[in-house]
C-alpha positions in Angstrom: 1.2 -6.6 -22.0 -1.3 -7.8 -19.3 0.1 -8.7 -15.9 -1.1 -11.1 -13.3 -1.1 -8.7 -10.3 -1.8 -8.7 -6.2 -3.3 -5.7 -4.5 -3.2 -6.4 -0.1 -6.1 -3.9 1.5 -8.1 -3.4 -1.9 -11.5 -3.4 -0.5 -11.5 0.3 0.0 -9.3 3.6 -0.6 -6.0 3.4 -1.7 -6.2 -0.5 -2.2 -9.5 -0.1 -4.0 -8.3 2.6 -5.9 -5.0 0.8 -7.4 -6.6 -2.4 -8.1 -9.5 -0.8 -10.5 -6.4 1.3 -11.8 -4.6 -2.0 -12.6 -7.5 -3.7 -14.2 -8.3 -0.8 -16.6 -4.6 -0.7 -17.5 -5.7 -4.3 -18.8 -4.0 -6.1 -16.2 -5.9 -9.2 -14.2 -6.4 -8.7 -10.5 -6.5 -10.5 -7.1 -7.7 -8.5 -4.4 -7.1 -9.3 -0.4 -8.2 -7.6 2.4 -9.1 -9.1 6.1 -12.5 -11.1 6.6 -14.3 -8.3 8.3 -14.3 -6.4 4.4 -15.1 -9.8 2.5 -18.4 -8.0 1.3 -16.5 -5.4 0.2 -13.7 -6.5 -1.5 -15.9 -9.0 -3.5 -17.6 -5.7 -5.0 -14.1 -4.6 -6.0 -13.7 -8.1 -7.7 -17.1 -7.7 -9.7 -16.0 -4.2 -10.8 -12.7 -6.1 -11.9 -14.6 -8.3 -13.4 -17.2 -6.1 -15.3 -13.9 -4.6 -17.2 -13.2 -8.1 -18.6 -10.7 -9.0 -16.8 -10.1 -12.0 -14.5 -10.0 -11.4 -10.4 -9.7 -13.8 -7.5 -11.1 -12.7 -3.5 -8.3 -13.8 -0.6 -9.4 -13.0 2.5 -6.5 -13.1 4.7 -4.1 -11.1 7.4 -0.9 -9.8 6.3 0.8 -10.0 9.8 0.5 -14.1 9.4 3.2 -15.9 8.1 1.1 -18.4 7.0 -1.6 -16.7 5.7 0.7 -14.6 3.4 2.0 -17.5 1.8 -1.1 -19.0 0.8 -2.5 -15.9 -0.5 0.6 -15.8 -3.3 0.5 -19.4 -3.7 -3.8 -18.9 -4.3 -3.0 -16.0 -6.8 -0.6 -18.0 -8.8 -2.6 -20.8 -8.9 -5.6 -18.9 -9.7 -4.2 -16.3 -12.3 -1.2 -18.4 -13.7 1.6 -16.6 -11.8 2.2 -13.6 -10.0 4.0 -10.4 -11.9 3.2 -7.7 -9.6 2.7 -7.8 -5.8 1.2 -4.6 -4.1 1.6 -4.5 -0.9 -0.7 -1.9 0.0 -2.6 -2.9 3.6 -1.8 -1.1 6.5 -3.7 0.9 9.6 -2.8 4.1 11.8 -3.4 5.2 14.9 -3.2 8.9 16.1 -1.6 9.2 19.7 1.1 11.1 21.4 4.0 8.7 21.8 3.5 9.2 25.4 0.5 7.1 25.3 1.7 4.8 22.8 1.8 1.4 24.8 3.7 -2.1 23.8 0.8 -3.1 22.6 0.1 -0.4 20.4 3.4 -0.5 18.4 3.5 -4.2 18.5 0.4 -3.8 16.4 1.3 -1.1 14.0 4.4 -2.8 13.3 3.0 -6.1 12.7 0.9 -4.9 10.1 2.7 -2.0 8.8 6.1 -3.1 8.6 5.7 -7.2 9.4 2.7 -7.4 6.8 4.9 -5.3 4.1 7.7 -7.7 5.2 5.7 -10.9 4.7 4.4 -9.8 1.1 7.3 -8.5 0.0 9.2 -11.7 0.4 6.5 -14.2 -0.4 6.0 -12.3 -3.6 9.8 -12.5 -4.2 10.0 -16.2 -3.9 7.5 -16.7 -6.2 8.9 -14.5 -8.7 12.1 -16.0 -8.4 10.5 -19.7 -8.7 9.0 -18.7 -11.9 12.1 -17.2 -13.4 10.8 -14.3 -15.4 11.4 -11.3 -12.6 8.7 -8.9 -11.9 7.9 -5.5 -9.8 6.8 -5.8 -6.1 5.5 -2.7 -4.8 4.8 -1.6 -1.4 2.9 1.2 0.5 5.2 3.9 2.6 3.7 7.5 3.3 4.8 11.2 3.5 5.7 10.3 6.8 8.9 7.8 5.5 9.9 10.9 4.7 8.6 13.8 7.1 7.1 12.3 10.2 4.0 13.9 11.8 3.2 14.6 15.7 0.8 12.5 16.9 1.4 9.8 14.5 5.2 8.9 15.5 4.6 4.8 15.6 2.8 4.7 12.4 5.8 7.3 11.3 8.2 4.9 12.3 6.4 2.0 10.4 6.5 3.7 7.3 10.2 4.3 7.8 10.5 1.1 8.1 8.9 -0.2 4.8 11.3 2.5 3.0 14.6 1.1 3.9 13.1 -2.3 3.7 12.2 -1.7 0.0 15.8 -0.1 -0.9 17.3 -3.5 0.4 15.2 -5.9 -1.0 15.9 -3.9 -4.1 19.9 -4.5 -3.7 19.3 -8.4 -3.2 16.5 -9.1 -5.6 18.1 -7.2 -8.6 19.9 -10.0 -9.6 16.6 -11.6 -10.3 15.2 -9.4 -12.6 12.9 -8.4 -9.6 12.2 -4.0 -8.6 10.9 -3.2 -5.4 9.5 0.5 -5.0 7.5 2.6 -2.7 4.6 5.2 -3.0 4.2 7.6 -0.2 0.7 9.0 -0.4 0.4 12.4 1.4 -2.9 13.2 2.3 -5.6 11.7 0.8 -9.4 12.1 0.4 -10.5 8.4 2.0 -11.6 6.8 5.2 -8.4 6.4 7.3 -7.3 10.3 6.8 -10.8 10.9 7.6 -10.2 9.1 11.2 -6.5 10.8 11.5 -8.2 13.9 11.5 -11.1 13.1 14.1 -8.7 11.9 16.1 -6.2 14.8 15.4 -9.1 17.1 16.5 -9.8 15.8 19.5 -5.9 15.6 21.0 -5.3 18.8 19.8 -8.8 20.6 21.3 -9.9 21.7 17.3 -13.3 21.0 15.9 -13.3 17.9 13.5 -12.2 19.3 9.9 -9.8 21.7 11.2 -6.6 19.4 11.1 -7.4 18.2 8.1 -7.2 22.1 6.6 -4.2 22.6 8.9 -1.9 20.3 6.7 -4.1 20.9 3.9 -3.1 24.2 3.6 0.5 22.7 2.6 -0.3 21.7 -0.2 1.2 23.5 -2.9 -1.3 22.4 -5.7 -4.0 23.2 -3.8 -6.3 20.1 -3.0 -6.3 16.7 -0.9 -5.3 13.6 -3.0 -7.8 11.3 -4.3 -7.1 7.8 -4.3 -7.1 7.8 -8.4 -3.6 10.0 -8.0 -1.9 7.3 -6.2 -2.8 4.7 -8.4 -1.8 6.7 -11.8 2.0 6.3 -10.3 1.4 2.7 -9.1 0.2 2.5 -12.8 3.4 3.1 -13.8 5.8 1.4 -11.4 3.4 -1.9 -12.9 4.4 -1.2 -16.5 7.7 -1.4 -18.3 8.1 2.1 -17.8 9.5 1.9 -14.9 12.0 -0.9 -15.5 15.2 0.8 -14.7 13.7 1.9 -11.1 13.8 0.6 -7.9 14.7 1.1 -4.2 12.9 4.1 -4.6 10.1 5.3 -2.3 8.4 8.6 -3.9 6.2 11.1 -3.0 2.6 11.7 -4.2 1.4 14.7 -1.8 0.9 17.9 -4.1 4.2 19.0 -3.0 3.8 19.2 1.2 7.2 18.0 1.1 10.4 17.8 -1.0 13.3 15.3 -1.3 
């Protein structure tokens, strides 16, 4: 049964990845990202589109109240309703916590764990106004579950977002509404390929070399590509995964074990 879905930080990676997942799963798509990708994320529309299935562009930030709200109220209006939200923008930084300023976690936070915030409960609402429940789904990490060094505010973002989707789960039950989390490990795309460069240079390693360091982790053997996060977003969209929720769930090749 085709959904009427949301993907936040779909113009590249992860985002990207989940949204062309979504439409070839014959679901219709509207993709967001922030106004410096616009170019982008209309290509991930046109692809969306070239599967015959409907799309919609929203350009907006998900740290703004405001901004959040519209973007739901756009995809409803422009789709018919919203089924699915996925709340999937988000940024890191790689710094020792030493360094870490005000600024900088006031930053993280407002995207990572604000933005997740925002989505999750504009998405609700509008579920809840329609009447007919739905799945929101939001973006966590390997490191909601095993924080890294170097990345301890992003860590502590991600933390956030899981015990943020196991309540929302508890109240929005009632509604017919599930609330999960994927927590990527690492994964083949442009903010990993960042983590490391800027791994390398705290940690006096050529660029490359902490990527293999936690690479080598891995138990099946290879970095994740963005298509093996969006096979389990796949399901947590369909009715499959109906009796699940509050759960945030690891897709890293086995680095790490719950």
């Amino acid at each position: 049964m085709s959904k009427n879905v949301l993907v936040t930080g779909a113009a590249r990676g992860i985002g990207k990845g989940i949204a062309l997942r979504l439409a070839a799963d014959g679901h219709d798509v509207a993709v967001n990202d922030i106004a410096a990708n616009e170019a982008e994320l209309e290509a991930v529309a046109k692809e969306i589109r070239a599967t015959g299935r409907r799309s919609a562009t929203l350009t907006a930030d998900v740290s703004d109240p405001e901004s959040v709200t519209a973007m739901v109220a756009e995809t409803a209006a422009a789709l018919g309703s919203l089924d699915v939200m996925v709340a999937n923008a988000g940024i890191a930084q790689v710094l020792p916590l030493l360094e870490v300023t005000p600024e900088d976690w006031d930053r993280m936070m407002a995207v990572n764990a604000r933005g997740i915030f925002l989505c999750y409960q504009a998405a609700a609402k509008q579920m809840i106004q329609q009447g007919n429940g739905g799945k929101i789904i939001g973006a966590a990490s390997i490191v909601a579950h095993r924080p890294f060094a170097l990345l301890g505010h992003y860590s502590a973002s991600k933390w956030a977002v899981r015990g943020l989707t196991q309540a929302a789960a508890m109240e929005w039950a009632r509604h017919g509404i599930t609330v999960n989390a994927y927590c990527p490990g690492i994964v083949g795309t442009a903010m990993w390929d960042l983590i490391d460069e800027k791994l390398a240079e705290s940690e006096g390693i050529r660029k490359g070399q902490a990527i293999e360091k936690y690479s080598n982790l891995i138990h099946l053997g290879r970095v994740s590509v963005p298509e093996d996060v969006a096979a389990y977003v796949s399901y947590l969209a369909s009715p499959d995964s109906d009796y699940m929720t509050g759960q945030s769930v690891m897709i890293d090749g086995g680095i790490q074990f719950s």
